[in-house]
VEXLUM-189573 format. One record per residue (C-alpha): x, y, z. Coordinates in steps of 0.1 Angstrom, whole numbers, padded with zeros to 4 digits, always signed. Example, Ala and Ser with C-alpha at 12.3 -4.5 7.8 and 13.67 -1.06 7.14 Angstrom:
2
+0123-0045+0078 +0137-0011+0071 
***
This chain:
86
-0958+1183-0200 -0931+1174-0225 -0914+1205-0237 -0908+1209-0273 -0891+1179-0291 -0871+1186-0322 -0845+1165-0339 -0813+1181-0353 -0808+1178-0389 -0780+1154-0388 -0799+1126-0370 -0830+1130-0398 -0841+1094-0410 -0822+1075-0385 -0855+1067-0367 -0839+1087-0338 -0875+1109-0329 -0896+1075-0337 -0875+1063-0306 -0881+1087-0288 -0918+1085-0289 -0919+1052-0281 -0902+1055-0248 -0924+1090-0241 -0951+1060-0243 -0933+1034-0226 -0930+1061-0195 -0967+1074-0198 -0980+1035-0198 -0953+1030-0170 -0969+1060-0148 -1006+1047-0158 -1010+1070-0186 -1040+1063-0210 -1031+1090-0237 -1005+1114-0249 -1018+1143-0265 -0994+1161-0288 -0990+1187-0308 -0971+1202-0337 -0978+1230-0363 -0981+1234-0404 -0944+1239-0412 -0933+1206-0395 -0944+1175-0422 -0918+1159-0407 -0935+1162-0368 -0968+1156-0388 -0959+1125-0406 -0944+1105-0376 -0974+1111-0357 -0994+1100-0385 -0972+1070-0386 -0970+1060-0353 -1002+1055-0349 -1017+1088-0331 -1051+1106-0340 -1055+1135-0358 -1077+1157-0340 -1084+1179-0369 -1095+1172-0401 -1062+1163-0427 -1080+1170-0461 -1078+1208-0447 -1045+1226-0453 -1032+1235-0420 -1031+1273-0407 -1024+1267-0371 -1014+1242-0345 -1020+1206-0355 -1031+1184-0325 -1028+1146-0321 -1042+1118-0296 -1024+1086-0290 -1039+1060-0267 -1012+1042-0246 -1009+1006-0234 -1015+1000-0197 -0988+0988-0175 -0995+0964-0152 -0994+0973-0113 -0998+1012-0119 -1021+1041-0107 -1043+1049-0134 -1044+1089-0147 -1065+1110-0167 
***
């Protein structure tokens, strides 16, 4: 389990937590991951949005306003030559 990812102010729009997603699925495909699930909550648009825009699953419905923890599914590209997991 990934502990909590934020990205300081400074770095905003410099694609900086996009990049960082994509090597959290790079390693999970690497390790024979299938899916990440993540998570963020209703004062982080920012988390929200990237999810969104990379590509994950919303696993709640977005035409609700959000009151609690917003949860997202992204399926990952399998690696070649690694043990399969859950």
């Amino acid at each position: 389990m990934l502990p909590l990812l934020r990205v300081v102010v400074v770095v905003v729009e410099q694609g900086l937590a996009r990049r960082v997603l994509l090597l959290l699925e790079d390693e999970a495909a690497r390790l024979g991951y299938r899916r990440l699930y993540l998570t963020t909550g209703p004062r982080q648009p920012e988390a929200r949005g990237l999810y969104l825009a990379a590509g994950c699953t919303p696993l709640f419905d977005v035409a609700v306003p959000p009151a609690g923890p917003l949860p997202f599914e992204k399926r990952v590209a399998e690696a070649v030559g690694t043990v399969l997991h859950a």
